[in-house]
VOBA-1610 file (N, C-alpha, C; in pm, whole numbers, padded with zeros to 5 digits, always signed):
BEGIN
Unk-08152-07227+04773Unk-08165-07188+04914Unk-08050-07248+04993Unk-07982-07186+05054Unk-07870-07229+05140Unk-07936-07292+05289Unk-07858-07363+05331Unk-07836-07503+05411Unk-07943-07407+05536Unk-07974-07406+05655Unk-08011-07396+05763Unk-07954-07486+05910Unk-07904-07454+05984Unk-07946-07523+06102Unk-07928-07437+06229Unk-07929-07496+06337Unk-07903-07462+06449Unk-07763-07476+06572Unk-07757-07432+06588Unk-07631-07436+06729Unk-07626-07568+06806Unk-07553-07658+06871Unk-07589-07765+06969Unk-07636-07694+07052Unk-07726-07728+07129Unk-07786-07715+07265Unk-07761-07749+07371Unk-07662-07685+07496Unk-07636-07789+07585Unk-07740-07879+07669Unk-07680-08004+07721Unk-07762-08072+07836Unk-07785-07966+07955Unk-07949-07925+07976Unk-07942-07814+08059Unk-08034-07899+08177Unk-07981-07842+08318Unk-08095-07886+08419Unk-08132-07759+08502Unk-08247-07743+08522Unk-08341-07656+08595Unk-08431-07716+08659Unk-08453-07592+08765Unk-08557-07580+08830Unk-08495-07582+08999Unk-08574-07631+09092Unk-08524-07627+09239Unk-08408-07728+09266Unk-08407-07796+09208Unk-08270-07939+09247Unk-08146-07938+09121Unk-08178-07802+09049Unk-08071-07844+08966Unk-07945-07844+08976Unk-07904-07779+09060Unk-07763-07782+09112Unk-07725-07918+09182Unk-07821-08035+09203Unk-07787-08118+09249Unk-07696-08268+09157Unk-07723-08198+09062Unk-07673-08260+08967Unk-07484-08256+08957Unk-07444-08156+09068Unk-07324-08144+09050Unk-07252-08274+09198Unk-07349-08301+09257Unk-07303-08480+09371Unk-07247-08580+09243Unk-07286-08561+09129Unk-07251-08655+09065Unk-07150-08602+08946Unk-07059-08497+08990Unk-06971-08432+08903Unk-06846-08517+08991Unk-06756-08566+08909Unk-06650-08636+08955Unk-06518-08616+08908Unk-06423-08550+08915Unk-06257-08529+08876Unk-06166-08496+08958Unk-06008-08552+08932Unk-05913-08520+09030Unk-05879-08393+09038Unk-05887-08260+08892Unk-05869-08173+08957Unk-05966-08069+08885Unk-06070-08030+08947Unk-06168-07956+08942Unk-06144-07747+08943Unk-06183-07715+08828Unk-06158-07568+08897Unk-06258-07542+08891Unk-06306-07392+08948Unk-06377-07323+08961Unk-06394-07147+08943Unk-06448-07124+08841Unk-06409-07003+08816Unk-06541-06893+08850Unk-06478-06790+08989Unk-06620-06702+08961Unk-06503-06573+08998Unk-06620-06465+09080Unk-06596-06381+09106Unk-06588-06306+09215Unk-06488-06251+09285Unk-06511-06184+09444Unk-06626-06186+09497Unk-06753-06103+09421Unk-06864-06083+09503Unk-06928-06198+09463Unk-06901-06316+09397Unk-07041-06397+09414Unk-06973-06526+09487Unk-06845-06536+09535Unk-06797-06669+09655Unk-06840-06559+09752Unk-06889-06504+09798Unk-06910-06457+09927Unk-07073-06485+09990Unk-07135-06508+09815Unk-07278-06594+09919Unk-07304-06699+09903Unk-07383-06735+10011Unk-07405-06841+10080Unk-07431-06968+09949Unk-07550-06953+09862Unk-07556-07027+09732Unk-07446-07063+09638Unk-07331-06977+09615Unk-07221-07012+09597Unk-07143-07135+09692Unk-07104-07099+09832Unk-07029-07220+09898Unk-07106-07332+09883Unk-07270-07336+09892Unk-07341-07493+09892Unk-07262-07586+09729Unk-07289-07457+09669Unk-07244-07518+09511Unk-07113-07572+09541Unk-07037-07538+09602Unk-06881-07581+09646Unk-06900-07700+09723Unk-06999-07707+09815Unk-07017-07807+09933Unk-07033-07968+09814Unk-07131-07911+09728Unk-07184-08065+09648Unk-07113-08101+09565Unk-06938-08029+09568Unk-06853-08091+09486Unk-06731-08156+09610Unk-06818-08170+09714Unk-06703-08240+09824Unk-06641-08386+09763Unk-06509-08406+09784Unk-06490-08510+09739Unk-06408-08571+09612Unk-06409-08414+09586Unk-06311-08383+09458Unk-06195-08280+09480Unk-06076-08302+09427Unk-06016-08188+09444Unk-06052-08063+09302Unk-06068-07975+09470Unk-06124-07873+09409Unk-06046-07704+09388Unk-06067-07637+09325Unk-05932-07506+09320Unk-06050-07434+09230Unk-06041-07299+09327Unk-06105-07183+09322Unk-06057-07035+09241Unk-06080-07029+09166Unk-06015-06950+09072Unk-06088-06740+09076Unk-06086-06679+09135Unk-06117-06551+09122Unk-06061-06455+09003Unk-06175-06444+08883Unk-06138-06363+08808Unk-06207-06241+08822Unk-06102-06114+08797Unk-06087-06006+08817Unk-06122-05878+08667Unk-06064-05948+08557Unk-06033-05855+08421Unk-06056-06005+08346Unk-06186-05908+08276Unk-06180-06005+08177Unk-06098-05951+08017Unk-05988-06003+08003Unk-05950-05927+07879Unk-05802-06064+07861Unk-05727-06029+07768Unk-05658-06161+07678Unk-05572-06130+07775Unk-05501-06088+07861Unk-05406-06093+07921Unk-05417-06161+08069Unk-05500-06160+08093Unk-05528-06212+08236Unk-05558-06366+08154Unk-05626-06418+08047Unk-05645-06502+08014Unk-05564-06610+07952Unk-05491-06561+07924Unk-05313-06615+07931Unk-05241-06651+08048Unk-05293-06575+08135Unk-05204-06595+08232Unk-05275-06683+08283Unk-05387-06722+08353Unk-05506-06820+08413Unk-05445-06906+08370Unk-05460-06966+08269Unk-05483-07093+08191Unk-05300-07052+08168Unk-05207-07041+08204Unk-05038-07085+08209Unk-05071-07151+08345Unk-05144-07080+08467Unk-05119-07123+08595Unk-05179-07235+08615Unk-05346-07283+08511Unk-05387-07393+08554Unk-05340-07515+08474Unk-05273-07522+08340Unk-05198-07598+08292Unk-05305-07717+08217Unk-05370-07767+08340Unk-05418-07872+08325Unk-05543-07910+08395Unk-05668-07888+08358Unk-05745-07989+08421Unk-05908-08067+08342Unk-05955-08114+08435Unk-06029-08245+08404Unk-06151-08116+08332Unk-06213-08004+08463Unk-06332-07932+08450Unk-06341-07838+08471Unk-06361-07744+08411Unk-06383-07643+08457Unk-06570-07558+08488Unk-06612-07547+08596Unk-06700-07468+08653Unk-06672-07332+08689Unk-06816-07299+08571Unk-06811-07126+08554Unk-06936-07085+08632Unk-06902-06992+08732Unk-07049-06926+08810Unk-07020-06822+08814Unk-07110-06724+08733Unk-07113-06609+08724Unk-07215-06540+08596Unk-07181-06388+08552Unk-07277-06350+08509Unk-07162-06369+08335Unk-07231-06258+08218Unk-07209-06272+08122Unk-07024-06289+08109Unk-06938-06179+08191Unk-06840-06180+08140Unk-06728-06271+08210Unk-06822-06357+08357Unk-06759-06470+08360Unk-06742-06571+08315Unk-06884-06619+08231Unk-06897-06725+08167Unk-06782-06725+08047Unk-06799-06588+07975Unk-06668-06585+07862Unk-06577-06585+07892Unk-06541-06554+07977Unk-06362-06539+08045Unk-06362-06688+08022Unk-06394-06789+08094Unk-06423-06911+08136Unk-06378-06988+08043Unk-06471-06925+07889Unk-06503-07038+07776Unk-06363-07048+07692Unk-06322-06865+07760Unk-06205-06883+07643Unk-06083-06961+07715Unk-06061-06944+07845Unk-05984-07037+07942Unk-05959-07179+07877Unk-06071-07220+07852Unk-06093-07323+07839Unk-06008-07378+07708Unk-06072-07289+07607Unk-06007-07314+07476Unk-05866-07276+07471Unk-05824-07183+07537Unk-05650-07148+07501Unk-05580-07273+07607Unk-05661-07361+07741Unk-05572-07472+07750Unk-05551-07570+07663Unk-05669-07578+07610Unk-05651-07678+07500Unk-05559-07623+07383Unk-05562-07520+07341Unk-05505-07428+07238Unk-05431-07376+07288Unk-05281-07407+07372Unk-05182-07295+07422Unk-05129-07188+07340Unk-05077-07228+07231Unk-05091-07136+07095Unk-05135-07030+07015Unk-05260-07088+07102Unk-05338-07012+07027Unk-05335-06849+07073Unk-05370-06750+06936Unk-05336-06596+06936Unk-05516-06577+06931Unk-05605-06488+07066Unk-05686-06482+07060Unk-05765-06386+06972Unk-05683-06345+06927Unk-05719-06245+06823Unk-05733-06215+06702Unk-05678-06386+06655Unk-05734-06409+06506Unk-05741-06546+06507Unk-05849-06575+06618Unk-05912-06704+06611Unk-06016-06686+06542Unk-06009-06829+06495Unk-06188-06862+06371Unk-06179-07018+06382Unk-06316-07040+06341Unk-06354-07166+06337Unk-06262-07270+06292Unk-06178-07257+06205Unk-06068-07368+06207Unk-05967-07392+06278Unk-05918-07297+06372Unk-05790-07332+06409Unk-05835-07364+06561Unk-05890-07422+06619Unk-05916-07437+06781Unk-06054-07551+06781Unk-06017-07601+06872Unk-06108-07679+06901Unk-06101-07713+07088Unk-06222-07694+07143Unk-06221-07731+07332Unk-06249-07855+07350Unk-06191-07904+07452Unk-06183-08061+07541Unk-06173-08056+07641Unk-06123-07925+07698Unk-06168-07941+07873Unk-06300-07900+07882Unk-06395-08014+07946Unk-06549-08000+07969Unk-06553-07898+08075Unk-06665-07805+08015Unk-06712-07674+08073Unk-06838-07708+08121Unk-06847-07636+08193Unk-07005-07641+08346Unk-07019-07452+08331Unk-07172-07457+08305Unk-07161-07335+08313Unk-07308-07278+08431Unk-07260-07167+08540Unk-07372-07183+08629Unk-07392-07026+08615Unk-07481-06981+08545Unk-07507-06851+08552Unk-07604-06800+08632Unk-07527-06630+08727Unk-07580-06662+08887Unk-07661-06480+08834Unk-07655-06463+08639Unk-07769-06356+08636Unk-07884-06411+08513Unk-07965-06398+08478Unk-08065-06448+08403Unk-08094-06401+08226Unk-07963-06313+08215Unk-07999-06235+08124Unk-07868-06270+07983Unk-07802-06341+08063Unk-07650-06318+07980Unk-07681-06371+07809Unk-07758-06578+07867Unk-07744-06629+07712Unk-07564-06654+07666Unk-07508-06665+07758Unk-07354-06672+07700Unk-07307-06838+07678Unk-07453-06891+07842Unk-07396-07032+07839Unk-07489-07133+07751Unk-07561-07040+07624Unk-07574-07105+07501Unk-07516-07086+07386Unk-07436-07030+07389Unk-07386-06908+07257Unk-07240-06980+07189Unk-07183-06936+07093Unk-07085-06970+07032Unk-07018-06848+07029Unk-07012-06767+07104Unk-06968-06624+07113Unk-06967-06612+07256Unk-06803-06576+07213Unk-06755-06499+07411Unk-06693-06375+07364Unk-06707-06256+07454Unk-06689-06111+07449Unk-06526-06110+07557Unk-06413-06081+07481Unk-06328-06003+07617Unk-06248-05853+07539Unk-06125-05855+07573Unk-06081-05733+07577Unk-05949-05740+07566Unk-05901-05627+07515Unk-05722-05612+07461Unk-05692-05560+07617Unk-05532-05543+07607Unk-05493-05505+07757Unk-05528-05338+07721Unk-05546-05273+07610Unk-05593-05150+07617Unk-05747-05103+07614Unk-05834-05231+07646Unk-05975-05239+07706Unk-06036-05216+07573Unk-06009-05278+07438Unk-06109-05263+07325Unk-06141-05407+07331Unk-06304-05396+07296Unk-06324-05522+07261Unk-06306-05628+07170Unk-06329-05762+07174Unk-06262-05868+07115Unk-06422-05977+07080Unk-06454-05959+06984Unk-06555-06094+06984Unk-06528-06206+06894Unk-06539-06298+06956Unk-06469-06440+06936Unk-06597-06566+06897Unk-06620-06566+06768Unk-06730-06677+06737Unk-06643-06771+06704Unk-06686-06922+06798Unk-06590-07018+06763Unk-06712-07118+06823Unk-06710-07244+06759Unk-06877-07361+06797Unk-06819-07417+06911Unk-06683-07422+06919Unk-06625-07458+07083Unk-06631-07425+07184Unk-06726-07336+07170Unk-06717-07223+07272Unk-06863-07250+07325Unk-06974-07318+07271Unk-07077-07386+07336Unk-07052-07475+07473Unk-07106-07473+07612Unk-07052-07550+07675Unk-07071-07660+07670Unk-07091-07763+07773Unk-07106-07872+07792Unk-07266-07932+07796Unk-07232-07880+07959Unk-07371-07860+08037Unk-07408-07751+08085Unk-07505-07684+08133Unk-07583-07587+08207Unk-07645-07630+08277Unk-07644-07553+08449Unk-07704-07522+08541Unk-07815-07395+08558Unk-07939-07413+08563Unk-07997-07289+08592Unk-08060-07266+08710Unk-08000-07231+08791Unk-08045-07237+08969Unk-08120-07102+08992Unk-08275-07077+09027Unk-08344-07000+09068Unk-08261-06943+09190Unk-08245-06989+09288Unk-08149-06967+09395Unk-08051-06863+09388Unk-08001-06883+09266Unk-07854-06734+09230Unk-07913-06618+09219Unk-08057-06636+09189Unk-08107-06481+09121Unk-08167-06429+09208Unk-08153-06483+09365Unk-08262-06419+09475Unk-08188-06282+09491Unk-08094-06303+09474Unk-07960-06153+09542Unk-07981-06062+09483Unk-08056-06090+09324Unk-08049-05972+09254Unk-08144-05855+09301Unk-08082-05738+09271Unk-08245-05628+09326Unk-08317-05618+09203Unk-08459-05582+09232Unk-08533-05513+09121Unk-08532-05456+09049Unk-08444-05310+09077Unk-08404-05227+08987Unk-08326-05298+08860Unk-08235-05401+08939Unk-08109-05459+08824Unk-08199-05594+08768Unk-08300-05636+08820Unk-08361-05713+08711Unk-08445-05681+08646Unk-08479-05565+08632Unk-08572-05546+08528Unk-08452-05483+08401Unk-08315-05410+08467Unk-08250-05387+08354Unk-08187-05552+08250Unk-08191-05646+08367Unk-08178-05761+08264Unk-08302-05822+08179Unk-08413-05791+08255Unk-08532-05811+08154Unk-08510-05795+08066Unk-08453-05639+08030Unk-08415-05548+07929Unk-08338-05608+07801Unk-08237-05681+07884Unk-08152-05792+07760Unk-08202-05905+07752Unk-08276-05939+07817Unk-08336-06104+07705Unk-08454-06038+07629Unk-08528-05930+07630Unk-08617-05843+07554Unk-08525-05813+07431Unk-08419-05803+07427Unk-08350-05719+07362Unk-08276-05835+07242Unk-08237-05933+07352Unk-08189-06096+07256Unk-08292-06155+07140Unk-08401-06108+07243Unk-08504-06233+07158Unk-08568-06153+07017Unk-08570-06002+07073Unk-08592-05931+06929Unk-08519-05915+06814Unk-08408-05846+06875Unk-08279-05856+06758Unk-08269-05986+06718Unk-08249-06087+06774Unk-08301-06220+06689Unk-08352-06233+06598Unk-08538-06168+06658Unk-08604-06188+06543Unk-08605-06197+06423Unk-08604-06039+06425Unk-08541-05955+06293Unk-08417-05959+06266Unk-08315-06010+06291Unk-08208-06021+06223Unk-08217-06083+06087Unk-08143-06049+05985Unk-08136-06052+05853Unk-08049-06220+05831Unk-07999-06293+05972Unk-07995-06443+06013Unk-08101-06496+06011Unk-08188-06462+06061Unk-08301-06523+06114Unk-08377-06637+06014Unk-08469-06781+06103Unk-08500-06813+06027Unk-08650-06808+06086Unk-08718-06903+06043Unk-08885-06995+06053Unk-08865-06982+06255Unk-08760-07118+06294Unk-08783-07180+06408Unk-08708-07047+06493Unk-08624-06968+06484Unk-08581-06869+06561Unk-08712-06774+06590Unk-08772-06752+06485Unk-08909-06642+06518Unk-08994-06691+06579Unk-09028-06826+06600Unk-09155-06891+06636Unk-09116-06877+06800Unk-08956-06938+06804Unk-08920-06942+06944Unk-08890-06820+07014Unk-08904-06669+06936Unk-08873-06571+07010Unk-09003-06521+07030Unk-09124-06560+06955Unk-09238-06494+07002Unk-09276-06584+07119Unk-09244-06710+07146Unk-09260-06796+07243Unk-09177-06708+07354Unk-09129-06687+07381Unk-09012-06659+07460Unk-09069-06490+07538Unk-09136-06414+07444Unk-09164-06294+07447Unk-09267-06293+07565Unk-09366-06395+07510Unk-09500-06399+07586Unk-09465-06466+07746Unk-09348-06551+07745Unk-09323-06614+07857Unk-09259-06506+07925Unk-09172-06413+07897Unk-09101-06327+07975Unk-09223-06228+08008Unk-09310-06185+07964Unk-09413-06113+07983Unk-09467-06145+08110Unk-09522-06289+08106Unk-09552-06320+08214Unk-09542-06342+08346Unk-09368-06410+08314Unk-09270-06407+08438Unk-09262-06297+08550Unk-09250-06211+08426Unk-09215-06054+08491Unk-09307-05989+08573Unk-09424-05978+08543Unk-09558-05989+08607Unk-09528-06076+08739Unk-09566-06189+08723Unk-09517-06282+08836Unk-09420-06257+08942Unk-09302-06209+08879Unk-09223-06150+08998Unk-09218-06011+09038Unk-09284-05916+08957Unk-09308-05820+09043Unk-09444-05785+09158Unk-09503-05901+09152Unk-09587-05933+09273Unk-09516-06013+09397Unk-09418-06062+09352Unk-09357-06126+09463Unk-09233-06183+09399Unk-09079-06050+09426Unk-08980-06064+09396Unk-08921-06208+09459Unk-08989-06304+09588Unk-08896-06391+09611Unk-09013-06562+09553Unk-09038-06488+09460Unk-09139-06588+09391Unk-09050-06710+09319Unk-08990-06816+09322Unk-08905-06897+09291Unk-08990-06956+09149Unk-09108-06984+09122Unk-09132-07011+09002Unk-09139-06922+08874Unk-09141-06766+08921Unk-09093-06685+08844Unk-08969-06662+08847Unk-08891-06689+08943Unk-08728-06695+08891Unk-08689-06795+08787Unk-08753-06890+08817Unk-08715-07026+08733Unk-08748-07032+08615Unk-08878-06946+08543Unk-08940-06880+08410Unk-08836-06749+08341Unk-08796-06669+08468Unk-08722-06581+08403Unk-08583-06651+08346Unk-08488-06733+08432Unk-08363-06781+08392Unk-08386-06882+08261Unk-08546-06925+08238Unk-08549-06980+08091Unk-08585-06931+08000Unk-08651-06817+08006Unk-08647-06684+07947Unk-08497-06676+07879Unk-08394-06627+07987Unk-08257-06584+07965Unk-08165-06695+07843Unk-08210-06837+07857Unk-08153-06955+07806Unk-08205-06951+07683Unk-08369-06895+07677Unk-08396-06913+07541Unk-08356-06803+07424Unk-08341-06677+07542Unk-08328-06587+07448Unk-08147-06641+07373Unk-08096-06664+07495Unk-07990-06681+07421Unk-07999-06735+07319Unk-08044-06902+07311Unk-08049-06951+07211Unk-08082-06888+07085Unk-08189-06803+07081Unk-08213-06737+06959Unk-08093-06613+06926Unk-08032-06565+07017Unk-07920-06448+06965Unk-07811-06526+06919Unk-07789-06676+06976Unk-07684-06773+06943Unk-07641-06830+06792Unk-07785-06793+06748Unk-07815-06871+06607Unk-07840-06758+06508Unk-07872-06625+06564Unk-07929-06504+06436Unk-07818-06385+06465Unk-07782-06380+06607Unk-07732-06312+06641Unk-07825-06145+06668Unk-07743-06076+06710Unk-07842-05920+06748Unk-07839-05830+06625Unk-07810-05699+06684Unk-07842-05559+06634Unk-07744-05473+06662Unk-07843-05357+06646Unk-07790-05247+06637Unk-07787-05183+06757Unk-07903-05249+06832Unk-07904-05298+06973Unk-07796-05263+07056Unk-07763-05359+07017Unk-07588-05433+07111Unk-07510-05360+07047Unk-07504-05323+06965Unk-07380-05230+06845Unk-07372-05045+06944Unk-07512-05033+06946Unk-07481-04892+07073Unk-07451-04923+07217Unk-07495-05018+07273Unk-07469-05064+07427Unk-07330-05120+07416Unk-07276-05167+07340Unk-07114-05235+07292Unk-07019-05102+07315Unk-07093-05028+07242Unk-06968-04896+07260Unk-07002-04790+07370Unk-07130-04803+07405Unk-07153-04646+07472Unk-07111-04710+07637Unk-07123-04796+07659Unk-07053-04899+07772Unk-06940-04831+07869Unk-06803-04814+07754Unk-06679-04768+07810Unk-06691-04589+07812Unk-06771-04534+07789Unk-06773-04435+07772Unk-06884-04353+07892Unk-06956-04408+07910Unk-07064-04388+08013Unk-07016-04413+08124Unk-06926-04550+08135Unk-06940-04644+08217Unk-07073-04713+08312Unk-07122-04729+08232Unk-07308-04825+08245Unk-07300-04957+08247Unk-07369-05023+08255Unk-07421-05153+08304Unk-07476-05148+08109Unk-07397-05284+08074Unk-07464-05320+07927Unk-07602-05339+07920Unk-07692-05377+08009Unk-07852-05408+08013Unk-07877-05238+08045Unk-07815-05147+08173Unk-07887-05031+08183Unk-07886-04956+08057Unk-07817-04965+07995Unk-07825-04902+07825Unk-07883-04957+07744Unk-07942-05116+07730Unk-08038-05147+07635Unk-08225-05122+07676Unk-08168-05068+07817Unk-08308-05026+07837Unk-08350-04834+07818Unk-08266-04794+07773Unk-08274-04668+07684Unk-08309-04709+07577Unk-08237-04783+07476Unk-08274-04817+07334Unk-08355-04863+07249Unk-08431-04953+07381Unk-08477-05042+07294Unk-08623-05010+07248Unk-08680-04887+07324Unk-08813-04846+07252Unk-08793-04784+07168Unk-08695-04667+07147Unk-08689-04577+07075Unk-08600-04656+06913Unk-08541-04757+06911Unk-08478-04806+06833Unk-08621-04895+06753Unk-08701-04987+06822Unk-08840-05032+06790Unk-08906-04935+06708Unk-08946-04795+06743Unk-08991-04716+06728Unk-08969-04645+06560Unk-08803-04658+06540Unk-08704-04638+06428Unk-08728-04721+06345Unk-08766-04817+06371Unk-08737-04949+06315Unk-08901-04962+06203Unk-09003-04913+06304Unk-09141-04915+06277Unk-09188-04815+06145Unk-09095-04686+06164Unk-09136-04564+06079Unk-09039-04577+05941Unk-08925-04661+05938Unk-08845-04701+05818Unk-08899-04817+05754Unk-08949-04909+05843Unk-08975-05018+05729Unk-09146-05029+05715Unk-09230-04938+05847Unk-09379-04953+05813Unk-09416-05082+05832Unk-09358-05187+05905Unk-09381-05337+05916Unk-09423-05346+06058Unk-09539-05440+06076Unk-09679-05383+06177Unk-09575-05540+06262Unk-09484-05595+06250Unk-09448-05655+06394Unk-09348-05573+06426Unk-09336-05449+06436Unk-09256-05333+06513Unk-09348-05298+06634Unk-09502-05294+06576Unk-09595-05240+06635Unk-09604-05337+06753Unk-09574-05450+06744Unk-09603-05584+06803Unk-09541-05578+06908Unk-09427-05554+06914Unk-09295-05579+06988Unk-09308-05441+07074Unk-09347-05332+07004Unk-09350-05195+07098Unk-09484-05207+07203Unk-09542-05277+07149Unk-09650-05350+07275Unk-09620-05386+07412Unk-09541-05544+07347Unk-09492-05585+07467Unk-09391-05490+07565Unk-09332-05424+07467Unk-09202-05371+07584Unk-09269-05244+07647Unk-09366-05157+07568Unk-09502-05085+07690Unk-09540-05168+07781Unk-09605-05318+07780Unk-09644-05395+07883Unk-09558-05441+07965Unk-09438-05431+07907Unk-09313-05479+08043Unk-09315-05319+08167Unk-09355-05208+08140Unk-09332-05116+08210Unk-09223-05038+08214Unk-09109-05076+08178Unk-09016-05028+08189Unk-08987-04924+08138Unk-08866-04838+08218Unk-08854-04668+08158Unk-08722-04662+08223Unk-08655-04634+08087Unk-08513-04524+08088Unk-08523-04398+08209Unk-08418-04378+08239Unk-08357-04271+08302Unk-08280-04169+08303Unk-08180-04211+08198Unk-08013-04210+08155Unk-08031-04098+08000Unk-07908-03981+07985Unk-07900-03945+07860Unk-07792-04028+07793Unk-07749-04102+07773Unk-07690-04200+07708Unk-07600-04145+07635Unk-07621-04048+07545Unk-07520-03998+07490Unk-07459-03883+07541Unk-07481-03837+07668Unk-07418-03715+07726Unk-07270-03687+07732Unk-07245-03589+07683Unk-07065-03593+07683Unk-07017-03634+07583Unk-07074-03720+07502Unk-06987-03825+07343Unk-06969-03734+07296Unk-06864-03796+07226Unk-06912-03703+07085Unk-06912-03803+06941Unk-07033-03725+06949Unk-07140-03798+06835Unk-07151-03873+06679Unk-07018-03826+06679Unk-06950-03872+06536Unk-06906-03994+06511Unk-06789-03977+06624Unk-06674-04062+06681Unk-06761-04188+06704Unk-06866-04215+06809Unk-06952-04282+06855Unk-07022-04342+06715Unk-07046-04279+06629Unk-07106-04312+06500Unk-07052-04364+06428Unk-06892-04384+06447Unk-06852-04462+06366Unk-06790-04570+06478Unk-06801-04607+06575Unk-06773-04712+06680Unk-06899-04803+06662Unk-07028-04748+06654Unk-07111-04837+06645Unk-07141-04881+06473Unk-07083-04852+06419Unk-07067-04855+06249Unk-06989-04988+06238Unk-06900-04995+06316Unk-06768-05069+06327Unk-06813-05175+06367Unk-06928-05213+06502Unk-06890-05328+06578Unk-06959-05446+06463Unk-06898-05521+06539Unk-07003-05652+06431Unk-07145-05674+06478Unk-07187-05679+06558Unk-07325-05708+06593Unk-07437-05599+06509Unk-07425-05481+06462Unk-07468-05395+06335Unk-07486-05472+06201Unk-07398-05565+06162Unk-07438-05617+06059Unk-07504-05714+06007Unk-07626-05746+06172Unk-07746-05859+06114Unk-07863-05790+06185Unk-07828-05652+06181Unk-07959-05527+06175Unk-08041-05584+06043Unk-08193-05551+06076Unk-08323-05543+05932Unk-08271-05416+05846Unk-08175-05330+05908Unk-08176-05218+05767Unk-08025-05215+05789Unk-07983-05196+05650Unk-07873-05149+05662Unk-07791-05060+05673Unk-07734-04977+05782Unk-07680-04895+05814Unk-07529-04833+05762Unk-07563-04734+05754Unk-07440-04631+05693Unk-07431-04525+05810Unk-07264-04475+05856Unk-07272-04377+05930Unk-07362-04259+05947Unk-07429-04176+05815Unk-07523-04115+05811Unk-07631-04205+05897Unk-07702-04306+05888Unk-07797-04366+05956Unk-07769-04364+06069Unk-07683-04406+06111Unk-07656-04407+06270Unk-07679-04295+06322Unk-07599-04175+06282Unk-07628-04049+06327Unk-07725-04011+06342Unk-07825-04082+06269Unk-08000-04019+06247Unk-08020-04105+06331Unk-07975-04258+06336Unk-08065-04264+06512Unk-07976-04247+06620Unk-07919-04199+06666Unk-07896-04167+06799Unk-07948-04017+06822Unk-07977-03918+06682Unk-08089-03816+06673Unk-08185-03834+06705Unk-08240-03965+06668Unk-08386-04040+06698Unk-08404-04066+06831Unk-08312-04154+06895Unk-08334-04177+07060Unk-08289-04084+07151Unk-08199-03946+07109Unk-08170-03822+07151Unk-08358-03772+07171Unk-08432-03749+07061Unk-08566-03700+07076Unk-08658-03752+07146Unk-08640-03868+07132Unk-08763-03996+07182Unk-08737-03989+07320Unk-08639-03967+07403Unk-08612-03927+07564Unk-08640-03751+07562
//
């Protein structure tokens, strides 16, 4: 039997004061990396306010892809910390920042676990609930001709984590239930991933029942702060479990149908993920399909979207053939298979 373990875990603080933890963040030169629309509210500048006292430099990223990320990290050269606030593809922009200062050298595109290692300490404040990036050993960016790039490297775990209920008041309903959608989506593909072990399953059925509840909770009262604070540990745990088993086939259609739709990566896993459950149930006949198609009936949620409208269907079949997140699917897929399910979730809508 081969070895087992787990990912480090960062030092995480939650709940109503956790951001207070940053009065006691201390360096001469501090950056800060978010995004146009999220320095413009108010929860953002306080987060700025409780780093008075430090010099501080505000960084607005725009494109997340290797070229802008080269260039960042030439202009910042040097510093003590870097603080990431934002959603999934800020946190990665961030992580890899981080590593190519330390790694000027470094070619992001055939990095692996040996050649890089991070030392500028990362802060990571994620201001959506769904990402899981600021547990992960995996950051997502992009060539300057917008193909994707996924980068598993253990350096890429941050430091610390912030999980501030507070960031997620802005979000609307509509867009959090499509992130529901991805920590539903983390904690399953987890499950079943062909990674998976004992403590990943125990903690995703944990995780399942808590998001169940949350969700409930806040759709009685969207400005319910103890269901924000359940959902963003929801988001942390799922990560943890996609961190360590990794996803699906899941993420392998929302990965590609993304640039092509142009969709929101969660509004497309909330097309998939019944009808893929569903696939999943009638191929292998294994009654925790049945389990899982439960809960995600009890979450309520319902697609809208033809997802594949316009593709063409082949092409697409072999993009999601291709990505890596397909190859810690429960079945193993061949282009013929794929084709039969996107036939499958073509019918099932």
């Amino acid at each position: 039997m081969y070895n087992q373990n787990l990912n480090r875990i960062p030092k995480t603080y939650f709940g109503r004061r956790s951001q207070d933890v940053l009065r006691e963040i201390k360096g001469k030169n501090i950056v800060i990396i978010s995004s146009k629309i999220l320095v413009e509210i108010e929860d953002i500048k306080k987060i700025v306010d409780l780093l008075s006292g430090n010099e501080v430099r505000l960084i607005i990223s725009e494109h997340n892809n290797i070229e802008e990320i080269n260039k960042i990290s030439a202009e910042i050269k040097k510093t003590d910390k870097i603080i990431s606030i934002g959603g999934g593809n800020i946190l990665d922009f961030s992580k890899l920042i981080c590593l190519k200062l330390d790694n000027p050298d470094l070619d992001l595109k055939s990095i692996n676990q040996a050649n890089a290692k991070r030392k500028t300490e990362l802060i990571a404040i994620p201001s959506t609930p769904s990402t899981g990036s600021q547990v992960t050993p995996v950051a997502i960016t992009h060539t300057e001709n917008g193909e994707k790039v996924i980068i598993v490297n253990e350096s890429l775990i941050p430091d610390l984590v912030i999980l501030s209920p507070f960031l997620l008041k802005s979000i609307s309903q509509e867009k959090m239930a499509e992130f529901i959608c991805d920590i539903f989506a983390h904690t399953v593909e987890a499950h079943v991933s062909r990674l998976s072990n004992f403590f990943i399953r125990e903690l995703a059925e944990l995780n399942l029942n808590l998001l169940l509840s949350s969700w409930k909770k806040y759709k009685e009262n969207p400005e319910d702060t103890d269901a924000l604070e359940k959902i963003a540990m929801c988001g942390q745990i799922g990560g943890i479990c996609q961190g360590n088993a990794f996803v699906g086939i899941m993420h392998s259609i929302a990965h590609q149908v993304e640039p092509i739709q142009k969709m929101e990566h969660s509004a497309i896993l909330l097309e998939v993920i019944l009808p893929v459950l569903q696939y999943y149930k009638e191929k292998t006949n294994q009654e925790i399909y049945s389990k899982f198609i439960d809960y995600f009936n009890e979450l309520g949620l319902k697609g809208k979207h033809n997802i594949f409208e316009g593709a063409d269907e082949e092409e697409l079949s072999k993009k999601i053939l291709n990505d890596p997140s397909i190859k810690t699917s429960p079945i193993i897929f061949d282009q013929a298979k794929v084709m039969e399910l996107i036939k499958w979730i073509k019918m099932k809508k």
